[in-house]
Structure formats: structure tokens, C-alpha cells
VEXDREN-2710 file (C-alpha; in Angstrom, 1 decimal):
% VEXDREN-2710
k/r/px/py/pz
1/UNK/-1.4/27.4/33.1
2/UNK/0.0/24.4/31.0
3/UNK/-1.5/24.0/27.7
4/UNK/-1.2/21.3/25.5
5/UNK/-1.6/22.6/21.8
6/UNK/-0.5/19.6/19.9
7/UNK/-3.0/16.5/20.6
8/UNK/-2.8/15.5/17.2
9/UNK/1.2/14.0/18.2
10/UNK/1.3/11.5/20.5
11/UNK/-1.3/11.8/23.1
12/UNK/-0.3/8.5/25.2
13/UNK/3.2/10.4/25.9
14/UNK/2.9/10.7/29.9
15/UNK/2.7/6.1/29.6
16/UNK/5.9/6.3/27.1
17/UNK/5.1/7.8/24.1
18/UNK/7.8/9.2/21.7
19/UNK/8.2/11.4/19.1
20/UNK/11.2/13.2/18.4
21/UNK/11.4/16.3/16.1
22/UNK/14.7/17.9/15.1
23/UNK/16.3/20.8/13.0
24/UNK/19.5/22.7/12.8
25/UNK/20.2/26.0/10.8
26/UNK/24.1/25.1/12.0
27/UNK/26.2/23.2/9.9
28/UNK/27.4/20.5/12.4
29/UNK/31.5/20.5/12.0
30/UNK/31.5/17.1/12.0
31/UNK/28.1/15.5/10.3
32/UNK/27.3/14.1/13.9
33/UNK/28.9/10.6/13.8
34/UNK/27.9/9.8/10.1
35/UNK/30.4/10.8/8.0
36/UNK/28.6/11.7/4.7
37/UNK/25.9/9.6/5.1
38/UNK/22.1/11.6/4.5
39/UNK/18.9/9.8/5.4
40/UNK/17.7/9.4/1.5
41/UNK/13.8/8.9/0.5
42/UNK/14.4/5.7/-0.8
43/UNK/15.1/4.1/3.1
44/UNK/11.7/6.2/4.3
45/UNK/9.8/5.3/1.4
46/UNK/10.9/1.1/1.9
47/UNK/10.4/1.1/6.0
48/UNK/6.8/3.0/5.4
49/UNK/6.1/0.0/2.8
50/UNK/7.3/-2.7/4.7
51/UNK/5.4/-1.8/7.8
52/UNK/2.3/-1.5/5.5
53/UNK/3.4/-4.9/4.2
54/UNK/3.7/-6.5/7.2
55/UNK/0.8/-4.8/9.4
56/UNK/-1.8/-5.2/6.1
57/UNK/-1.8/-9.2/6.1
58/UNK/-3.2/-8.3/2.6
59/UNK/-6.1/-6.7/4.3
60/UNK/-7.8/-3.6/2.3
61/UNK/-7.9/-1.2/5.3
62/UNK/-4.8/-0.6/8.1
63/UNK/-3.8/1.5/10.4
64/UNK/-0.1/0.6/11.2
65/UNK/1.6/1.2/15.3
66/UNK/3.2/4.5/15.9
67/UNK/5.7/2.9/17.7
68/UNK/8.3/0.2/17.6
69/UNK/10.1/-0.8/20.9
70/UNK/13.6/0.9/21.7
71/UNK/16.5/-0.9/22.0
72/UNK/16.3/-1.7/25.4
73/UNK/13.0/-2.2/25.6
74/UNK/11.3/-5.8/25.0
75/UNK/8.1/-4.5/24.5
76/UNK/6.3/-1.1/24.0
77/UNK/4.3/0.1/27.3
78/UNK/0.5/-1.0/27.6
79/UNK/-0.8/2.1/26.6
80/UNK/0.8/2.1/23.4
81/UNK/1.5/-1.5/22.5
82/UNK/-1.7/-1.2/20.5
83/UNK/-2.1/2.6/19.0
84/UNK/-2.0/4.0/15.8
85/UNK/-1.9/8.2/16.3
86/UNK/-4.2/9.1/13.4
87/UNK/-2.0/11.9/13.0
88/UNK/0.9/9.5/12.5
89/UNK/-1.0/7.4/10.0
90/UNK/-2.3/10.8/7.9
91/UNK/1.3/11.3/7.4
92/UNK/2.2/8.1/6.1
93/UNK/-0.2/7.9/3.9
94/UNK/0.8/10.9/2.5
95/UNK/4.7/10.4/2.6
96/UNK/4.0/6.6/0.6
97/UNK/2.2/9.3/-2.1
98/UNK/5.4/11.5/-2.4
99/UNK/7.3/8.3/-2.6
100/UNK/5.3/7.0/-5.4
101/UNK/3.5/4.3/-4.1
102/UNK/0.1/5.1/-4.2
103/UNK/-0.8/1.2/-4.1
104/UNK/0.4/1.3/0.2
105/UNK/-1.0/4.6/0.1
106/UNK/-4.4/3.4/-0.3
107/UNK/-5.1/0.8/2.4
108/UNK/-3.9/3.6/5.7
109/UNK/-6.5/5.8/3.4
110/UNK/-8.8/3.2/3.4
111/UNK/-9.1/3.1/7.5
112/UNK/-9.2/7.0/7.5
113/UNK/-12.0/6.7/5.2
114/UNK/-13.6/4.1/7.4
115/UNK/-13.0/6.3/10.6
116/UNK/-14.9/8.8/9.2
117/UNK/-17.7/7.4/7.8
118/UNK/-18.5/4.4/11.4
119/UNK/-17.4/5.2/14.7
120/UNK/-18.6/3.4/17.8
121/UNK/-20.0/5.9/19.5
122/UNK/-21.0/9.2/17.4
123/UNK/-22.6/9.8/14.2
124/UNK/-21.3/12.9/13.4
125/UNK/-18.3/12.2/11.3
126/UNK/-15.1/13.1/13.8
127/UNK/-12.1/10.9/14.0
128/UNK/-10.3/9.8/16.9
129/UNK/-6.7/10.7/17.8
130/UNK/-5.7/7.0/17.6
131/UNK/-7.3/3.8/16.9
132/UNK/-6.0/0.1/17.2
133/UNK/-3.3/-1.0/15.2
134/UNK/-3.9/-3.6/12.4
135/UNK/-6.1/-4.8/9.7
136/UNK/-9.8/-3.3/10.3
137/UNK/-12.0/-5.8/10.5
138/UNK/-15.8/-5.2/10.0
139/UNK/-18.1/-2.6/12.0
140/UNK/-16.4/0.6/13.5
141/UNK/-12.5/0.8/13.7
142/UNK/-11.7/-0.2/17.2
143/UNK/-9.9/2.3/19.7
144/UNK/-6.6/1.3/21.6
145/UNK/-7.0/0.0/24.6
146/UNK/-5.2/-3.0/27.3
147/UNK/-6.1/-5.1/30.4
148/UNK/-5.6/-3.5/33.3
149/UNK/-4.2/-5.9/36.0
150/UNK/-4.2/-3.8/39.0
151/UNK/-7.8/-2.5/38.4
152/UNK/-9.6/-5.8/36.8
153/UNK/-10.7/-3.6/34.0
154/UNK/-10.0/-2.4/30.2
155/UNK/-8.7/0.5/29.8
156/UNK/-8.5/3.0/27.6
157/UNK/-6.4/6.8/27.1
158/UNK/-9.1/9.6/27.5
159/UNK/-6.6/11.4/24.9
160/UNK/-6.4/8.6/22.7
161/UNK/-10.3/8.6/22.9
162/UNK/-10.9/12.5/22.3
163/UNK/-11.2/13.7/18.5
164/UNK/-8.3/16.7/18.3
165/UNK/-8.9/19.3/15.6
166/UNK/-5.6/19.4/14.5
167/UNK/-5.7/15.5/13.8
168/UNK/-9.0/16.4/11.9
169/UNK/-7.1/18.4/9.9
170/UNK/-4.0/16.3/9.2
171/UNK/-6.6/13.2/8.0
172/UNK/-8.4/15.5/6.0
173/UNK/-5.3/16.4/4.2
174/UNK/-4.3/12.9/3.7
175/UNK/-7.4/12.2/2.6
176/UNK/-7.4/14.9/-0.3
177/UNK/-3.7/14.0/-1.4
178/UNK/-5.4/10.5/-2.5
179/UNK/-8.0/11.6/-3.8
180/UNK/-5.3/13.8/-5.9
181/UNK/-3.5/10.5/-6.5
182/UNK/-6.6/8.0/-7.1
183/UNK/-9.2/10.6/-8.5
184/UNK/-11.2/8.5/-6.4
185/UNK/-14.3/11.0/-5.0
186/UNK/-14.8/8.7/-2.0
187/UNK/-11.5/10.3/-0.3
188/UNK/-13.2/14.0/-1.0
189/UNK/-16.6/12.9/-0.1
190/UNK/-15.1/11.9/3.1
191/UNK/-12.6/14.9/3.4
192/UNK/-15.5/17.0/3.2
193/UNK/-17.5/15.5/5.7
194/UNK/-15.0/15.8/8.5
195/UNK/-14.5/19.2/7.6
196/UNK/-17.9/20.2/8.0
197/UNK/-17.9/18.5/11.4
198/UNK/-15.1/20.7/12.4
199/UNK/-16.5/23.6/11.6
200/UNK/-20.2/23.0/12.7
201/UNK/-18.5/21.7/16.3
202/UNK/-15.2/23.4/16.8
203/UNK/-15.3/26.7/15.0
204/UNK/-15.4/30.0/17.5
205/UNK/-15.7/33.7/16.8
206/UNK/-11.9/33.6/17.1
207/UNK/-10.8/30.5/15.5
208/UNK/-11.0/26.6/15.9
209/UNK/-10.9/25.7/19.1
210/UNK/-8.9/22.5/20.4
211/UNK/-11.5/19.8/20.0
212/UNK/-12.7/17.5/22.6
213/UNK/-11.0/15.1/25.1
214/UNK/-12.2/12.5/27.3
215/UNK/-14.3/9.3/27.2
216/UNK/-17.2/8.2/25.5
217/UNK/-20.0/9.6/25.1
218/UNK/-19.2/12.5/27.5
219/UNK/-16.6/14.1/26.0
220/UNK/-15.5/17.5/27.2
221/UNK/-14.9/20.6/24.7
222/UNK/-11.0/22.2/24.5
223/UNK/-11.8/25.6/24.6
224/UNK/-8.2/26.9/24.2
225/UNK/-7.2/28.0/20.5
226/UNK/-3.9/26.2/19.1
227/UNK/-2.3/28.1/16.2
228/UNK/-0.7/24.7/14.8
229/UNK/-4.4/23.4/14.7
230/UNK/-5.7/26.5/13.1
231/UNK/-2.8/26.1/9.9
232/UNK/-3.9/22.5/9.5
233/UNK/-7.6/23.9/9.3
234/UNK/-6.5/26.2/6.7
235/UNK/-4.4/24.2/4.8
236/UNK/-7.2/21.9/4.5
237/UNK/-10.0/24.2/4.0
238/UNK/-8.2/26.2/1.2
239/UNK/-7.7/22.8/-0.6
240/UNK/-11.4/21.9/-0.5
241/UNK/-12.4/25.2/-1.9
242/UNK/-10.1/24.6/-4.4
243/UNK/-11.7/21.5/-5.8
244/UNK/-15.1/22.2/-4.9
245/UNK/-15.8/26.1/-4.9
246/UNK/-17.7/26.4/-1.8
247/UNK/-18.1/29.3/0.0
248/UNK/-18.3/27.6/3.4
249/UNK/-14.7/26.3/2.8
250/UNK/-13.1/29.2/1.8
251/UNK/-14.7/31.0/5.1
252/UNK/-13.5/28.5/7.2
253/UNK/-9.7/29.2/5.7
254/UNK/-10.0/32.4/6.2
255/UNK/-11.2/32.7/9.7
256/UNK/-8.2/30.2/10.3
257/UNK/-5.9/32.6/8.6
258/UNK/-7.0/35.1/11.5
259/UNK/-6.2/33.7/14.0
260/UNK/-2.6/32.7/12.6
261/UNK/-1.5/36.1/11.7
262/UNK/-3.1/36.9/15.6
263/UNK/-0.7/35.1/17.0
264/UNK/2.1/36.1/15.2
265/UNK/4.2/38.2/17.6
266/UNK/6.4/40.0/15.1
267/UNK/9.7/36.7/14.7
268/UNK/7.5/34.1/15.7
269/UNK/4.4/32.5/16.4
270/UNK/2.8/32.2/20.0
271/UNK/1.2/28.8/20.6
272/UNK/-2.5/30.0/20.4
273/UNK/-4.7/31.0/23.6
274/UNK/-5.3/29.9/27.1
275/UNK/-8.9/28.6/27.5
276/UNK/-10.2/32.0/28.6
277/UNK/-9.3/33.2/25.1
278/UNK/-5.8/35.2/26.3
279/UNK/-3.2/34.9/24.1
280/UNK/-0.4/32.1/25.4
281/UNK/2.6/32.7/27.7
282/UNK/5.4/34.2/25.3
283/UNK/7.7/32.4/27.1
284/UNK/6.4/28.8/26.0
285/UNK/7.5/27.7/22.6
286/UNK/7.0/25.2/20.2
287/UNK/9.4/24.0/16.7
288/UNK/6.4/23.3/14.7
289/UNK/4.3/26.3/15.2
290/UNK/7.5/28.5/13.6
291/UNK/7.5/26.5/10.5
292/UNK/4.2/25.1/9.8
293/UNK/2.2/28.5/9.2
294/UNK/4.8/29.9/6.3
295/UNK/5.3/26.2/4.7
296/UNK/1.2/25.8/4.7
297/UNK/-0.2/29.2/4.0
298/UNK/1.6/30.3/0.8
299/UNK/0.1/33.9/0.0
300/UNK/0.6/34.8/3.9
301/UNK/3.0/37.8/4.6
302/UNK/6.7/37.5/3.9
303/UNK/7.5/38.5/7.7
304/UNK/6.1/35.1/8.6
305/UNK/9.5/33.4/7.8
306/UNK/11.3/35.5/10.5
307/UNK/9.9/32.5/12.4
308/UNK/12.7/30.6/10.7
309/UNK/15.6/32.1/12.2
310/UNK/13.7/33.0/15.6
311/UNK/13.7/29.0/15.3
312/UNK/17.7/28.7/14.6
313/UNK/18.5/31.0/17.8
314/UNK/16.0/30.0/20.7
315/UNK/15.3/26.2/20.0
316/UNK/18.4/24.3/18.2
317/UNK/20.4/22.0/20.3
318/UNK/23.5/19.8/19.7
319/UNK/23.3/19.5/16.0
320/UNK/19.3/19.4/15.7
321/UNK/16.2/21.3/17.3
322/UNK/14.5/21.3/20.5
323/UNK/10.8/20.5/21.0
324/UNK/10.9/24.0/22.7
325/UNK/13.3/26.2/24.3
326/UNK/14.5/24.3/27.4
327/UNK/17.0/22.7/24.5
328/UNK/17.4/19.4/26.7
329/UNK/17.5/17.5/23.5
330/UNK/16.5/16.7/19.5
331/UNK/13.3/16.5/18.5
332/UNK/13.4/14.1/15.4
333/UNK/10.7/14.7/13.8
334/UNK/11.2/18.8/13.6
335/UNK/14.7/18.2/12.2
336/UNK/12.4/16.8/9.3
337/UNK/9.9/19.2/9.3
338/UNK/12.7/22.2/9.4
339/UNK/14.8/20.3/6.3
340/UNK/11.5/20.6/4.3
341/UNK/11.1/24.3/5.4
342/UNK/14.5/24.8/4.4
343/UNK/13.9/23.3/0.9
344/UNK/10.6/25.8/0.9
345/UNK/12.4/28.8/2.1
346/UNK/15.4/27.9/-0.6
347/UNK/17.8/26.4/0.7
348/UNK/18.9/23.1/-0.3
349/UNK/22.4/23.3/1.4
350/UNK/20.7/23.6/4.9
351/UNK/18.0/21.1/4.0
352/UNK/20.4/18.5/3.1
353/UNK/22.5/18.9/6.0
354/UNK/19.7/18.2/8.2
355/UNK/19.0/15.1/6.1
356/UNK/22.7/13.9/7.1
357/UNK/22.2/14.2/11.0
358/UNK/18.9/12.7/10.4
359/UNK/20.8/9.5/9.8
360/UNK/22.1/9.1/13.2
361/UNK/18.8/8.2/14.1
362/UNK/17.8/5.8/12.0
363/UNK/17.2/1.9/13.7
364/UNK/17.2/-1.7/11.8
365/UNK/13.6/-1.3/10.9
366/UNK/14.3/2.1/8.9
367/UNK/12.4/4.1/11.0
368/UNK/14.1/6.8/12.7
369/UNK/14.0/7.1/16.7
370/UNK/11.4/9.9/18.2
371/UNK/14.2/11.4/20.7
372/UNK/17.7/11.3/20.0
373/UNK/18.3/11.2/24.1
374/UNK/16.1/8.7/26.6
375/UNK/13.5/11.3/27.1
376/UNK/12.7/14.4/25.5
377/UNK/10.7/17.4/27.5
378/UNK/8.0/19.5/25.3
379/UNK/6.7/21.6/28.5
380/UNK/3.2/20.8/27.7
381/UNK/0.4/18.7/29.4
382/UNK/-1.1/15.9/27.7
383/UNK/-4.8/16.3/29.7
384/UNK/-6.0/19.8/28.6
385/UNK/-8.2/19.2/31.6
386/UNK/-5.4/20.1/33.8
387/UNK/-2.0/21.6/34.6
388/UNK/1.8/20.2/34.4
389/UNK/4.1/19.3/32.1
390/UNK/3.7/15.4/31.7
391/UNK/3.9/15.2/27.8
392/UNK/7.1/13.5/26.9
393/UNK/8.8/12.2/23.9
394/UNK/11.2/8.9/24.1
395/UNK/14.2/6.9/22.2
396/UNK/12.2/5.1/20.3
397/UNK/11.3/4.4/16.2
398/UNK/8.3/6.5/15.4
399/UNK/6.1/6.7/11.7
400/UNK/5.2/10.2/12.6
401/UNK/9.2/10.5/12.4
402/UNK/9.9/8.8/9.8
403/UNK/6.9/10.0/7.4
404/UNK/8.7/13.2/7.5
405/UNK/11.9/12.5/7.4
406/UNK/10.9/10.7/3.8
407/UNK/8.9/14.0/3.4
408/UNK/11.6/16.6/3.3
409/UNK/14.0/13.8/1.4
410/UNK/11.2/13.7/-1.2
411/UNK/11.0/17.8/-1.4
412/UNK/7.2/17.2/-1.1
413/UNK/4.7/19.9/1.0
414/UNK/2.1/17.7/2.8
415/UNK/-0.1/20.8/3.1
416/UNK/-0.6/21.5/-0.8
417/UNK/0.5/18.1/-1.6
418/UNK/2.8/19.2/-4.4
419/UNK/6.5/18.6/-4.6
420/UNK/9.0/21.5/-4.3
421/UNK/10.8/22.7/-7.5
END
């Protein structure tokens, strides 16, 4: 059975979406085809501004477009023409913190805050994986959506529409690294509240479950268990027990932490469970779910960064990393995420020289391309509902990218929101 673990990414993929992730432990003999040039913070940090500049209008509350058209494109496809992933947005929120400028920061936070607190449909304080791009207007953030010709109708993603519990986790972390920045208490007010719908909708005996997918008001429950989602859930759950005390949060990072060292299959992390509770097919990997549960969970044991070089010997490809182990291509945004892990693991040499290759990828606007190649395979399905892998990433620039790629240049964990020393 396919799964798909990682709704929180880009959940329009199978109509175009891209996000690319990738990482090398190699030195490349060459740099790729940039010489000496690195990727440096200060060119995320300006693109994540400008697009907050431009995408504001000098309103108080944005969520800015995950994607940009590629080159050859003139357009992005209908079904993302008008989405901002809320995963994507978390990010860059928290990147334009590490990058100093709380002041951008605070208008993405704004719309997270507003997500929270006014949907259209539920009352119970989730967020959505993506909502439209722009300023927010007044009333409930609106979803994504586009006129469909052929059918006379609007349309909308059913993915796009669900409420995934590792996005949950990613704006609740987001929300708590301004409310670090601001000492606002709004941003933990809200943070808390969307915990506590996580955990009073999405907890299980064995961990958090997947979320739920599909349209309004009938959404249907994920009952598979992602060990990506569960690290995001403990990341943010230890941090609210850490400013507020309460029991409830600390229980919830613990039963996370449970199900993390579960899967944990003595070099690497399994994906999670099928939807009858089984653990995942060993044979279907993923970059992030290697790095993420060592780089988020710091008192977890020291075998957990064997993950690390399990990563450098089944997923890197051509001077990067791989989505997963098919190694048809780089994953952008990984490359990111394993130069931070490098920085956390301590290794500067390795984490700078996956800041050079990141270069390559870098367009006019500043943001860096999802997929080094056209189209980038992950083996996953973006309908949890059914099976085949349909869940692609594409050549195109990407925030999610390019918030991390400022990340690692910036030495800053998004999951503790601290910078490395």
C-alpha cells in the first residue's frame, strides 16, 4: 500500500506542485557548476522579504504563493496558481526571524494566527494545509481554489482542504518562534489552542495519527501514523511545556517521543505505520524523516544520528539528495535541511558545502527551484484515501525551499528556534 506521510509539503503535487529537497555528505570534485559560490543568508533572507513586500500591499496579514512559475512556464497550473502551503508559510515566517526581521515576520504570523482563531467551516481551531495567497481580507481566510472550465464549477484540492497534523505542528512552531521574538501572548494563546485540537482530535494510543483529508464538512480521518508528523508534534509540545508548565503538553511530547524511537529500525527511521497500525514497508524511504527526529528531539539517544549516514549511502544523488531511494534526482529542499543537520551534528565543512551546490539552484527572484531535474519522484500518494505514487515535485522556485535554504545559511533550528553555536 502507498502511503503518503508528508501532507504538510505540497499537497497539490499530482496538478504540478514542486518542492525539491537536497543533501550530499560527498564533497562534489567540482562545486557543481558554481565555482566557489555558497547560497549565503543574506540572498534568502532579501527574496523572503521581497515576496512579503510585494504579496503584503501593506496589508497586516499574508500568506505569500508557494510557487513561482519555472522558466518555461508562463504561468503556474490552476491548482496552484493561488496556494499558499501553510507548511510553506510556517517556515518563512520563521526563516525571516533567524534573518532578523521580525517586522516581515509578523504579517505571515498574523494569517496563521487568523487561521486559527476563524475558519469557514469548523470551530474547532485546526488549520488547513493551504489557503489562498495574498492579503487576508476580513472574515475567515479563504482556501485555494480555480474555475473549472470543463466542469462549469469551482474547484477546490481535497488535500489542500484537509488539516494535516504535521502542518499543525509546523504553524504551531512558527507561531511560538514569534511569540519568542514579539513577547506577544496572542501567538502562544493561539499555539496553544491548535495544539489542543491536535491532541483532543488526532492523538491515538500509539501516537498522532495523520489528520484528516477531504472536503468540507465531511472530512475523512488519516488513520496511518507518520513519524515526521509525530517529531513536529513533539518539537512543538515540548516547547509549550516549556513556557507554560502544563502537564497535558509534556504528555503529548512524550507519547510523540514513542512512537519516534518505535520506528527507529536501528540506522534509520521507518516512515510511520500503514493505516491498520503495521509498521511501514522498510523498503520505502524518506530524506526528512532521517534528519528531522535527531535535529528536533535533543535529549533522544545518540544512535538516532546513525540516520545521518544511513542518509549519505541510500538517498544521495549527483551532488545532493534524493527525495527517497529511487535517486532519480535532488530534492532541494533536503539539501537544506541536511546542511542544517550537518551544522547540528558538527560539521561546518559538510554544511557549507551543501550551501555551495545549493547555489545552482537559485532563480532571478532569489528563491531556489524545488527539483533540480523537470520532475522529481517521492514514491508516495498525495490521496491517503488511495494507492499509487502520484506525488511529485517540479523545477520550479519554492518558499518551502528557500526558507530552508536561509535556515541552514543562518545556523538556526526551526524546532527549538535557537541558533546553532
Amino acid at each position: 500500500m502507498t502511503m503518503r506521510f508528508s501532507l504538510r509539503r505540497n499537497v497539490a503535487a499530482r496538478r504540478g506542485a514542486a518542492v525539491a529537497i537536497w543533501l550530499t555528505m560527498m564533497v562534489p570534485a567540482a562545486g557543481g557548476s558554481n565555482g566557489d559560490r555558497t547560497f549565503e543568508a543574506g540572498q534568502g533572507c532579501v527574496a523572503l522579504a521581497n515576496a512579503v513586500t510585494t504579496q503584503a500591499a501593506g496589508a497586516s496579514a499574508v500568506f505569500l504563493r508557494s510557487y513561482e512559475p519555472g522558466e518555461d512556464e508562463s504561468g503556474l497550473p490552476a491548482a496552484l496558481a493561488t496556494s499558499a502551503f501553510v507548511y510553506d508559510n510556517a517556515l518563512a515566517a520563521v526563516a525571516l526571524v533567524a534573518c532578523g526581521d521580525v517586522r516581515r515576520a509578523i504579517p505571515i504570523g498574523n494569517a496563521l494566527k487568523r487561521a486559527v482563531q476563524n475558519d469557514r467551516t469548523f470551530t474547532d481551531g485546526r488549520v488547513r494545509n493551504a489557503y489562498r495567497a495574498g492579503p487576508l481580507g476580513e472574515g475567515p481566510p479563504a482556501l485555494p481554489g480555480w474555475w473549472d472550465k470543463n466542469q462549469n464549477i469551482w474547484a477546490e484540492d481535497a488535500a489542500q482542504d484537509g488539516s494535516s497534523t504535521g502542518n499543525a505542528g509546523w504553524t504551531i512552531l512558527a507561531l511560538l518562534t514569534l511569540h519568542q521574538a514579539t513577547g506577544d501572548a496572542s501567538y502562544l494563546a493561539d499555539a496553544e489552542r491548535l495544539m489542543d485540537w491536535v491532541m483532543a482530535n488526532i492523538s491515538s494510543s500509539a501516537g498522532f495519527r495523520g489528520g484528516f483529508h477531504g472536503y468540507d464538512p465531511n472530512t475523512v480521518p488519516i488513520l496511518w501514523i507518520s513519524t515526521e508528523h509525530n517529531v513536529d508534534i513533539h518539537a512543538a509540545a515540548a516547547w509549550l511545556y516549556r513556557l507554560t508548565g502544563k502537564a497535558k503538553y509534556e504528555q503529548a511530547a512524550a507519547q510523540a517521543w514513542r512512537f519516534v524511537e518505535r520506528a527507529f529500525a536501528g540506522d534509520h527511521f521507518l516512515l510511520g505505520t500503514k493505516p491498520d497500525g503495521s509498521l511501514a514497508d522498510p523498503a520505502m524511504l524518506a530524506l526528512d524523516v532521517q534528519l528531522w527526529p535527531w535535529m528536533a528531539i535533543a535529549d533522544g539517544p545518540a544512535k538516532w544520528r546513525s540516520a545521518l549516514q544511513f542518509a549519505a549511502t541510500h538517498l544521495n544523488v549527483g551532488g545532493g539528495f534524493d527525495f527517497n531511494g529511487d535517486r532519480d534526482g535532488v530534492w532541494t529542499e533536503g539539501t537544506a535541511q541536511a546542511s542544517l543537520a550537518y551544522r547540528i551534528a558538527g560539521d561546518p565543512v559538510k554544511s557549507r558545502q551543501l550551501l555551495m551546490e545549493l547555489e545552482a539552484d537559485r532563480t532571478p527572484s532569489g528563491f531556489l527551484n524545488a527539483s533540480r531535474i523537470p520532475r522529481l519522484s517521492t514514491g508516495l500518494s498525495i490521496d491517503p484515501t488511495k494507492t499509487g505514487a502520484d506525488f511529485f515535485y517540479f523545477k520550479r522556485p519554492h518558499l518551502g525551499a528557500t526558507a530552508w535554504a536561509t535556515l541552514a545559511a543562518k545556523a538556526w533550528n526551526p524546532f527549538t528556534g535557537k541558533r546553532i553555536d
